[in-house]
C-alpha positions as CSV (number, residue, x, y, z in Angstrom):
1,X,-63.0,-52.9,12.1
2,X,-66.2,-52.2,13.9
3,X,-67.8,-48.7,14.2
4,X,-69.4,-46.8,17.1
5,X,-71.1,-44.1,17.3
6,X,-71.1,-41.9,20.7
7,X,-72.2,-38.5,21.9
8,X,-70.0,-37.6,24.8
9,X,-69.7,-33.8,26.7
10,X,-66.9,-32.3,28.3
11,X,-68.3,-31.4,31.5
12,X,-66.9,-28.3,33.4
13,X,-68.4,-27.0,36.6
14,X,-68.2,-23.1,37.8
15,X,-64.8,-23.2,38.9
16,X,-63.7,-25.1,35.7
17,X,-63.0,-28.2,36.9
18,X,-63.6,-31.0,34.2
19,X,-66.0,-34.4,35.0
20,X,-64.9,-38.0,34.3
21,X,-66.3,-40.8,34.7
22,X,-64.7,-44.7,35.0
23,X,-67.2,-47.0,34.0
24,X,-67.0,-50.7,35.7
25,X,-64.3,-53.1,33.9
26,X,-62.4,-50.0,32.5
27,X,-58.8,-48.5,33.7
28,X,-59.8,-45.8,32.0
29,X,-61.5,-42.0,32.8
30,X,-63.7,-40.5,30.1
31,X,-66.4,-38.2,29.3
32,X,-70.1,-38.5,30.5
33,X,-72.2,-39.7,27.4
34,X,-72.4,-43.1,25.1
35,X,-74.0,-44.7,21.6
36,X,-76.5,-43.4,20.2
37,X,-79.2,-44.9,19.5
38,X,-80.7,-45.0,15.4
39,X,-82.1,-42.3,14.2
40,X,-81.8,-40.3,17.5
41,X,-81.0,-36.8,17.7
42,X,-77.5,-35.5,18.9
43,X,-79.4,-33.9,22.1
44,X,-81.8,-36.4,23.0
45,X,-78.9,-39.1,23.4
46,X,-76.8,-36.8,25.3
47,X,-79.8,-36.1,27.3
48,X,-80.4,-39.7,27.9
49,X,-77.3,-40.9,28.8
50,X,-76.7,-38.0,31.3
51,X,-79.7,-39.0,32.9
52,X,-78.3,-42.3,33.2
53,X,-75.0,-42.4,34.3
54,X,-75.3,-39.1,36.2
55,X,-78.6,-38.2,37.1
56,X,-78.6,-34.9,35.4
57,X,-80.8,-33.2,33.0
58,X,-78.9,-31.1,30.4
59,X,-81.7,-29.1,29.9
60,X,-80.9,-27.0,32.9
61,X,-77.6,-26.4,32.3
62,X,-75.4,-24.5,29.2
63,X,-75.1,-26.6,26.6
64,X,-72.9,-26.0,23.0
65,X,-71.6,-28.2,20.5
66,X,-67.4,-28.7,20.4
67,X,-67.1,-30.7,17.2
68,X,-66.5,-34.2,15.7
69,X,-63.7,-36.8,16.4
70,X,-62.3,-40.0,15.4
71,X,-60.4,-41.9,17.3
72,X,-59.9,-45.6,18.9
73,X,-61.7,-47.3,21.5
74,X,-60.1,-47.9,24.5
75,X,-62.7,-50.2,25.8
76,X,-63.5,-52.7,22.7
77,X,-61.1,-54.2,20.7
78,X,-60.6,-53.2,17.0
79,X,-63.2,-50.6,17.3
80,X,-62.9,-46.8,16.2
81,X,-65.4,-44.3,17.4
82,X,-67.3,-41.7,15.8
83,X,-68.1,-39.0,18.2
84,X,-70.1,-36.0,18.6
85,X,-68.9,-33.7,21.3
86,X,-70.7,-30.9,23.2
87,X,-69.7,-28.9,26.4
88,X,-72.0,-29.3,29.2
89,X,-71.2,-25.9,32.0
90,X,-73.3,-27.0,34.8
91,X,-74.6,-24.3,37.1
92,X,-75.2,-27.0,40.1
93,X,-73.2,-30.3,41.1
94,X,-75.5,-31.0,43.5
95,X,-78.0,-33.7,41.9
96,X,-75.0,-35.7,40.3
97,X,-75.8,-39.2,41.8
98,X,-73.8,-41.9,39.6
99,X,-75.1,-45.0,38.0
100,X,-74.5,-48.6,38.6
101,X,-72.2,-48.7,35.4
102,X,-70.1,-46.2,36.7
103,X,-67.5,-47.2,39.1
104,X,-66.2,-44.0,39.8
105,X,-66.1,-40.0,38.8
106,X,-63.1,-38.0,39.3
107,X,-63.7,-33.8,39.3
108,X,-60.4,-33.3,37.6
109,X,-58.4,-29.8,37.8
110,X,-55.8,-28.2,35.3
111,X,-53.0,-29.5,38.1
112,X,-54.1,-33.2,38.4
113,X,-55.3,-34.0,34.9
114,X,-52.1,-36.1,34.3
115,X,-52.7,-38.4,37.5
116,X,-56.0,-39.9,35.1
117,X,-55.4,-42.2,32.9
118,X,-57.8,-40.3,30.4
119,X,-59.5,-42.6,26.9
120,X,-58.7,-41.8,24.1
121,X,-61.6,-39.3,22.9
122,X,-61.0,-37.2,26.4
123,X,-57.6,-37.0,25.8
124,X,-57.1,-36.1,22.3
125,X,-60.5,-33.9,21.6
126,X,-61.6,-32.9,24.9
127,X,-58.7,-32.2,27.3
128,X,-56.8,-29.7,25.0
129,X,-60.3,-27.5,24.4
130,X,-60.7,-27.6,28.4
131,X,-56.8,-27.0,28.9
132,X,-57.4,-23.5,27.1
133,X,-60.7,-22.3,28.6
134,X,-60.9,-19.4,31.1
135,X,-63.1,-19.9,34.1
């Protein structure tokens, strides 16, 4: 079994709706963030890959750590990921611009998160947190 190891946020807005993003090739939605690189710190990769794939800085914008999960990969065969997960509350949509690996972002509410076919990280971790917040 291979091993990767990602740091991903659940990304709400003001009204709480949640951010996912389908990168190219994949059926499936999941959250903003990727591998991190060796010997990189949590925040720095989660800065970078923001940047990235959706053209925001985390620095402006509430950031806290959620916790660690374990699960499969969805998008590489006989893989399971290692993942640090923060929440990212952005104050401001407005500079989201996505990258050429993503194919698609979906603002996602409480009443149409089951029309997403969500990986497996989102959906197990992230989605039952976000389910429970108040906004």
């Amino acid at each position: 079994m291979n091993h990767i190891y990602l740091v991903n946020a659940l990304v709400t807005d003001t009204d709480g709706k949640m951010l996912a993003v389908r990168k190219k090739n994949s059926i499936y939605f999941q959250m903003v963030g990727g591998k991190r690189e060796k010997d990189e710190e949590l925040l720095d990769t989660l800065r970078r890959e923001f940047l990235e794939e959706i053209n925001v800085d985390i620095l402006a914008h509430e950031v806290s750590f959620l916790g660690k999960h374990d699960t499969l990969a969805v998008n590489e065969e006989n893989t399971k990921v290692h993942a640090n997960v923060f929440h990212v509350k952005l104050n401001s949509v407005e500079a989201i611009k996505i990258a050429s690996e993503i194919d698609e972002m979906a603002w996602i509410t409480k009443e149409t998160y089951s029309d997403y076919k969500l990986a497996h990280l989102l959906e197990e971790f992230s989605l039952p947190i976000w389910l429970e917040m108040e906004f």
